[in-house]
N, C-alpha and C positions, 0 to 999 in steps of 0.2 A: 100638195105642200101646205105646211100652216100656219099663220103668218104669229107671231109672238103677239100676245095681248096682256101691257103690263099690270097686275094686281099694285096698285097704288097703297104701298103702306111702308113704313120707316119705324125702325129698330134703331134706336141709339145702346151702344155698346160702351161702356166707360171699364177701362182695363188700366192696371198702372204697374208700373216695374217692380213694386213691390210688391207681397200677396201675402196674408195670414191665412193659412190652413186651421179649420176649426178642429174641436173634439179632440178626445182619448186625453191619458194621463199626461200632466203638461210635463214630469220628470222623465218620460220618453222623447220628448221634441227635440229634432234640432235644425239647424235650418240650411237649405240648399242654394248654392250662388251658382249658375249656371250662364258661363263665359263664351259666346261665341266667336267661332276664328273662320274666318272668308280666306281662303287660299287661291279664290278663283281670278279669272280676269278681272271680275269688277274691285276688286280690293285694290286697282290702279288708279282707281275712278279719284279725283278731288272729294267727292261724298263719303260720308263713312256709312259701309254697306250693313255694318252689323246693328246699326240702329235703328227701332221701329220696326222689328221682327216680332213677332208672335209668337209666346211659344206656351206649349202645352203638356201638363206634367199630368199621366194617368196613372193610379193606381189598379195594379195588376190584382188587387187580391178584392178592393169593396168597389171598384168601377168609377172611383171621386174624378173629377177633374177639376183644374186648376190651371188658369192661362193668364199670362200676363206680358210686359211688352218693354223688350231692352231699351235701355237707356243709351246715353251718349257714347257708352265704354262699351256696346252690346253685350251688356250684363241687367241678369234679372234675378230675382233673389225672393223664393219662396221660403217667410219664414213659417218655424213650429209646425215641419212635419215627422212625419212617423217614418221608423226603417221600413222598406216592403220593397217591393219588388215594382219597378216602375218602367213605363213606355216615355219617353220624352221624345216630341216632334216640334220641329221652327219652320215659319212659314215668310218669308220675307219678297215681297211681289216689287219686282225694280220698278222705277218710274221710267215712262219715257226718256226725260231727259239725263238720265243716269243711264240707260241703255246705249243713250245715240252717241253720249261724251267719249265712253270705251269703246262701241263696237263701231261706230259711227256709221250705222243703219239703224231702220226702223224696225224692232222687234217685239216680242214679249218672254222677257224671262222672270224667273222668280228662283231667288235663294231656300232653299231645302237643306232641314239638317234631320236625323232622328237616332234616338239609340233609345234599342227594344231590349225589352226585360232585361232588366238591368239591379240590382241590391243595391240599395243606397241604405246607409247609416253612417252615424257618426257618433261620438258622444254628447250627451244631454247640453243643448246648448251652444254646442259647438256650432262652427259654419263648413259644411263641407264644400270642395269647390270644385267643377266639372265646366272640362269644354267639350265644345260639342263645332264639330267643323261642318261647315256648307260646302252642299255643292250648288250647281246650275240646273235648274229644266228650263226649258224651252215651252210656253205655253204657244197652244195649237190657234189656227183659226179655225178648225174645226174642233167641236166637245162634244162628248159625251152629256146631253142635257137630262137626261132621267130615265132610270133603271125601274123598270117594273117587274122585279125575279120572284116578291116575297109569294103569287097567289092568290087565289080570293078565299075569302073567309064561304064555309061549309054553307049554303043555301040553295040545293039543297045537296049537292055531291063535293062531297069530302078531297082532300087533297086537290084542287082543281088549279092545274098550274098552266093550262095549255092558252091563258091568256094575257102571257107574256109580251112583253115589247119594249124596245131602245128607240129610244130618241135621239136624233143627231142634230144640230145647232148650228148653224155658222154666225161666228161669235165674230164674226172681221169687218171690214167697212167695203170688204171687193168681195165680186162672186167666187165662190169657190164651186168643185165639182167635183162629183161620187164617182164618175166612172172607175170601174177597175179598183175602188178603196176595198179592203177587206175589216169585213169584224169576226172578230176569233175571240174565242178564252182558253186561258193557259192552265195547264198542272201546279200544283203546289208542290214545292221543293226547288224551285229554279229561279228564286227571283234576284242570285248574282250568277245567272248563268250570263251569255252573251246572246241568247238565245231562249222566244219564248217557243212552250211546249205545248201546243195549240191541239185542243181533244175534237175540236170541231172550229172550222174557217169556212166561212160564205162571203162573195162579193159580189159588188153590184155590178152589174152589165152596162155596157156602153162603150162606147170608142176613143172619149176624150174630153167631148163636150156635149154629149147625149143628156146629162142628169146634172144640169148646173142648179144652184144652191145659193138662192139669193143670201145678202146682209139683212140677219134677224129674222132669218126663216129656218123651220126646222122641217126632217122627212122621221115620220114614225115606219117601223121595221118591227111588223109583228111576225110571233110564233104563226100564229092562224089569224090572218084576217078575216075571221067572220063575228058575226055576233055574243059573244061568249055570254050573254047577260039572260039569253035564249035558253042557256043552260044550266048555269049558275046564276041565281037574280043579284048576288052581291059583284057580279063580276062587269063587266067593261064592253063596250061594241067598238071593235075593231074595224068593222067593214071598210071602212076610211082609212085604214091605213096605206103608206105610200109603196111601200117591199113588206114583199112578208118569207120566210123559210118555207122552200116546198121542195119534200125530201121525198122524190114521187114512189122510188124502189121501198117506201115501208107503209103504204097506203097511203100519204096524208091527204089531209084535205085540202084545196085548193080555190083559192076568188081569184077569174081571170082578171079581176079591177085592178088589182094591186101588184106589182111587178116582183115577178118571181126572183132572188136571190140565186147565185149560181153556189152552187156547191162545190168546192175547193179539198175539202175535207170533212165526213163525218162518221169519227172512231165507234159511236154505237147513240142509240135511241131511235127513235120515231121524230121526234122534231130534235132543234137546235134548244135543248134545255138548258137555260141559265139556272144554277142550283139555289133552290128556295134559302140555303147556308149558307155558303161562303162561295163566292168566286173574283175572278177577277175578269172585264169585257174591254177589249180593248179595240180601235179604229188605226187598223194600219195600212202600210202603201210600198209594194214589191214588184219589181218588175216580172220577175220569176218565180211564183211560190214553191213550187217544189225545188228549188233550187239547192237547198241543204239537206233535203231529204228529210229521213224518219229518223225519231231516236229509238231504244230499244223494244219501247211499249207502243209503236207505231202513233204516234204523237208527230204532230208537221211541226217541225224547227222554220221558226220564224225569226231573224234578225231583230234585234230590243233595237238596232239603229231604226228602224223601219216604222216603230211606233208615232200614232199622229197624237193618241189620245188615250188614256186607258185610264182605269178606275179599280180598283180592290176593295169589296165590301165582305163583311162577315155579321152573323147575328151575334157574336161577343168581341165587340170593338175593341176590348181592352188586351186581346191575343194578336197583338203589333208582333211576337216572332212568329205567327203562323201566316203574316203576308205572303203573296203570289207575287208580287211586282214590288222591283227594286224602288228609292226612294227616289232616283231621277224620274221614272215615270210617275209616280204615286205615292209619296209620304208618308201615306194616312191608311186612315181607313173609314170606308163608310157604310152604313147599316144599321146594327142595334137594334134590330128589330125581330119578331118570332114571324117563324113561316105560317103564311095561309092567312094574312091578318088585311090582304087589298089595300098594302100599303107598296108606296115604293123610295125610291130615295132622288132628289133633281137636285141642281146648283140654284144655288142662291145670284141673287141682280147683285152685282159690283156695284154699275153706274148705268145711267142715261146717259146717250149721245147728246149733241146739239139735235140734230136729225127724229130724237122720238125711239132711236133704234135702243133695244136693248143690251148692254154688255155683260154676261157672265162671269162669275168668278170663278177663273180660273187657275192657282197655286200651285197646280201639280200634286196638291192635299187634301185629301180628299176629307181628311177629319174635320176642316173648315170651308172646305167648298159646296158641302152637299148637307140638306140637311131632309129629315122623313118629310113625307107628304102624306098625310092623313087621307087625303084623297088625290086617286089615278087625274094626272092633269097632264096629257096629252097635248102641246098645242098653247099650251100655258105659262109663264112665270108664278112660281109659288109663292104666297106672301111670306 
């Protein structure tokens, strides 16, 4: 296991409820007020939920983004933009004490709103005005801390993806534990089914308490834990990794160091391939996995209640309707990046404990939780 080592560096971010949009003819502009409505429990709370939301206006046709942050009326008002076709997502992370006044326990939730591809216009000048309603996620004590799916860059065998690996976090202040947790990824096309469509599901062995998971320690979970740098110089050594995929009926290779992943489900490959493209990985917890069966393309149906953590990334961010995972698990999206480039994508530090321990950002959004990692950091916090 590998204990978090903070990279010591601060980013100040200054956002404001208002936002001008530059460029193009100004007799096309008009400008968008975009109203949020909290229909959840916390809209009970004394606090008003819809203020100090985030939210994030993407253009679907040149990639622009554009984020700013509601005001006391949870309204935020991007003037002088263009018609086009837009993704808008809201990220609103409750405080403690606005969680314990409604639910009255200690939790982690955060308000989520999004509407994908969407035509906005209005005439020149005008204001048009759109609500956008919240729901609730539930952030995990265990994350998803960084996805290495994109590959190494060609030096000197081309395509070389087999040195892949997830990261798992525990983002909480108590021990947490793997046994029996499953990681899966799901089909695209079902992300308001009730059920994910899982092409391959592996989980970790153990009894109960066999693979406990200290506070602000992480377990890597490679494809192949061996040296991959042996074969590809731009690539990454594994050997250290904690679980690795051993899929022994299609030859794979195997390091007795690293504890084998039990295999649950896998529809086809040689390894547990996260697509260098688009996918979505997710950390879930089932008494029973086959307990729903298969759907008609022999895909394991996984309960969306059952999810601890999951993630949806794609290399064109701005394709928010070609999401895998509904917006309670996932908002966002994360990636942006070309395959084969030995890059990956990790969450960004929220905060310091008192304690030294690191705390994750967690949103449930991944368009503001994760951001690329220039370089494989394993074991790391990313500046």
């Amino acid at each position: 296991m590998k204990k978090y080592t903070l990279l010591f560096s601060m980013l100040f971010l200054f956002t404001w409820a208002c936002v001008d949009v530059p460029e193009s003819p100004h007799s096309a502009h008009f400008n968008l007020k975009i109203q949020l409505q909290d229909t959840t429990v916390f809209s009970t709370g004394s606090f008003n939920s819809t203020e100090g939301a985030t939210v994030t206006l993407l253009s679907l046709t040149d990639g622009n983004k554009f984020t700013a942050v509601t005001d006391s009326q949870g309204v935020v008002l991007f003037n002088a933009i263009l018609p086009d076709r837009y993704s808008i997502s809201v990220s609103r992370p409750l405080k403690t004490e606005e969680i314990w006044e409604v639910l009255n326990r200690n939790e982690m939730w955060t308000l989520n709103g999004d509407s994908s591809n969407v035509i906005l216009f209005a005439e020149p000048g005008e204001t048009l005005t759109l609500t956008v309603p919240l729901a609730r996620s539930r952030s995990g004590s265990l994350v998803i801390s960084e996805i290495y799916y994109s590959g190494s860059k060609p030096d000197p065998i081309p395509n070389y993806f087999h040195d892949q690996f997830l990261e798992i976090y525990n983002n909480s202040e108590t021990v947490q534990y793997l046994d029996s947790l499953i990681i899966c990824d799901t089909d695209y096309g079902f992300a308001d089914d009730q059920y994910l469509h899982a092409i391959h599901a592996y989980m970790f062995p153990g009894t109960g308490t066999d693979y406990p998971l200290e506070p602000g320690e992480a377990v890597i979970i490679a494809q192949d834990a061996i040296n991959h740098a042996q074969y590809n110089k731009s690539s990454i050594d594994l050997t250290d990794a904690d679980f690795e995929y051993y899929v022994k009926d299609q030859g794979d290779v195997n390091n007795p160091n690293a504890v084998d992943m039990i295999q649950v489900h896998h529809k086809y490959g040689i390894d547990f391939l996260y697509s260098v493209f688009n996918d979505a990985i997710l950390l879930v917890k089932v008494k029973d996995p086959y307990q729903y069966g298969y759907d008609n393309f022999e895909r394991l149906l996984i309960p969306v209640t059952s999810v601890i953590d999951g993630v949806d990334y794609r290399e064109n961010t701005s394709l928010m309707d070609k999401k895998r995972l509904s917006p309670a698990i996932d908002a966002g999206l994360t990636g942006g990046m070309p395959a084969y480039t030995t890059q990956s994508v990790s969450r960004i530090v929220d905060t310091v404990a008192v304690d030294g321990r690191v705390i994750l950002k967690d949103s449930n959004n991944s368009s503001f939780d994760f951001i690329i990692s220039q370089s494989l950091t394993p074991g790391e916090v990313p500046q």
